[in-house]
N, C-alpha and C positions, 0 to 999 in steps of 0.2 A: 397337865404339864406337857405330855407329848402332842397337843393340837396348839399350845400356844411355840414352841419349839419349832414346830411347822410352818406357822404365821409368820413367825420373828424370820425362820429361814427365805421363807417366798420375800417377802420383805426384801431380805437384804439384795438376795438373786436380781429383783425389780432394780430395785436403786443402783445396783453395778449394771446394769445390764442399761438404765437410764443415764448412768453417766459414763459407758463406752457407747451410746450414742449419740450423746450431746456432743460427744467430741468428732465422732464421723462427721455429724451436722456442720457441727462448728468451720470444720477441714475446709468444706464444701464451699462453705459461705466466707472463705477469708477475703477480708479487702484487699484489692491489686498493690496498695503501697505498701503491705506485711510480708508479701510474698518472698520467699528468702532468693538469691542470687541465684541462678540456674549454675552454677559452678557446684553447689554444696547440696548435700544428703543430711536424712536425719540419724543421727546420731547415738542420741536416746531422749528421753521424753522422762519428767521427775512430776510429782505433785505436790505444791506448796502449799502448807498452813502456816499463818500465823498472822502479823498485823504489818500494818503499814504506820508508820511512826510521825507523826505531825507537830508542829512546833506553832506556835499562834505568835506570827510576828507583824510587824506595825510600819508599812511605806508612808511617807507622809502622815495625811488622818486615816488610813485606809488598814485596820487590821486582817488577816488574812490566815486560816492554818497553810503554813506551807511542807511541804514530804521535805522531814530527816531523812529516814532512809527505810529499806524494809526490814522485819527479823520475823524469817520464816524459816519452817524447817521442811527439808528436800524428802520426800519418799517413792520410792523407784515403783514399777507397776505391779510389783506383789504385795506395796505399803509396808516395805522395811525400808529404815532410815538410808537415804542415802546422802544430805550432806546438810548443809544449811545457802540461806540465801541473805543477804546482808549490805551494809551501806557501800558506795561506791557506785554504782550499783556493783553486787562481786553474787558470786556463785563457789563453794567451795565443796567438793568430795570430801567422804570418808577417809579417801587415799591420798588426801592431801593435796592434790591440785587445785587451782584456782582461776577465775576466769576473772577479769572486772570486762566491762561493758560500758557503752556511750547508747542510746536510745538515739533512733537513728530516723524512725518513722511510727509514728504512732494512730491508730483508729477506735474508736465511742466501743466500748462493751454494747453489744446486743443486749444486755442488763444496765438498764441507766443507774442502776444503785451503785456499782462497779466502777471501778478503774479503769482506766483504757488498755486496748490490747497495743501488744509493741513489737516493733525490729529493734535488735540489739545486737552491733556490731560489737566485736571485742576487739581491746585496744590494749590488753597485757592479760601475760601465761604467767604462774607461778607452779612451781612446784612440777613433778611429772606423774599422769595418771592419766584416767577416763575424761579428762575436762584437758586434755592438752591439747588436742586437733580443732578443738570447738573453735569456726571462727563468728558465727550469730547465734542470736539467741533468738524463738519466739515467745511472747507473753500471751495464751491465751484461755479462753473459757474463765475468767474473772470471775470470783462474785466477792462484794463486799470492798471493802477498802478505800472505799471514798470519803474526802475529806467534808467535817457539817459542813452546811453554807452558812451557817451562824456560830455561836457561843465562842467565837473568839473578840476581843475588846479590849478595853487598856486594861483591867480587871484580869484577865485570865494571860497579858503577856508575857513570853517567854514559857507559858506551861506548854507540857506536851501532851500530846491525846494518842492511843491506839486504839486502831481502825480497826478488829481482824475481817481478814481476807485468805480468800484461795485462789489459785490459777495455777495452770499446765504450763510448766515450763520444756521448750523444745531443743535439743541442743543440735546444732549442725555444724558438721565437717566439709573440709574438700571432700567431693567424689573420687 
């Protein structure tokens, strides 16, 4: 009991310790058009789970899943909840503020299975809290939540599909 206890703990040690350097990585390697505005700082940084919401709709003869929106849940760097993430695109605290956003410049996940990484400018405050100075967002360290490139058809119209996904959400303020 006490050597698999030990295993389980090295384990976990490895994977935090690998994924607070996927994100150093990540920092290092952002593309010039993510780059947030030399006016703002960061803020605070959240960790998303949950799915990204696809809807299988039909242009012409051309079916396609297109993003409804996301519904992920926000948790701060100790992994206690700290809000949710939702359609709009919006962003909302515990404390009740709220952010919505416009996606302003986007680049490919280093993981092709992935979503793409993003700037998000914000374009309404609700509420007052830890989300009220936020004026961009970054979207990064992605995995998952891309949409199939198949199984949507006149057969599956109007259904919707969920993707789950995770990414690093950044938040930044004026300096």
């Amino acid at each position: 009991m006490r050597n698999t206890f030990r295993r389980f703990a090295s384990a976990t040690l490895l994977a935090s310790a690998g994924a607070f350097l996927s994100f150093s990585v990540a920092a290092q390697q952002l593309p010039q058009q993510l780059q947030p505005p030399a006016k703002e700082q960061l803020l605070l940084q959240v960790h998303a789970k949950g799915d990204q919401v696809y809807a299988c709709k039909s242009d012409a003869a051309q079916f396609t899943w297109t993003l409804k929106a996301p519904d992920a849940q926000l948790f701060d760097k100790d992994g206690k909840p700290f809000g949710k993430h939702f359609a709009g695109p919006s962003w909302e605290a515990n404390d009740g503020s709220r952010v919505t956003g416009k996606a302003v410049a986007n680049a490919p996940s280093p993981d092709a299975d992935s979503i793409p990484w993003l700037l998000v400018t914000i374009i309404s405050h609700e509420g007052s809290g830890v989300l009220s100075r936020v004026t961009s967002i970054q979207r990064l360290n992605t995995k998952g939540g891309k949409a199939p490139a198949s199984g949507c058809d006149a057969s599956h119209l109007g259904q919707e599909l969920r993707v789950p996904y995770s990414a690093d959400y950044l938040f930044l303020a004026p300096k």
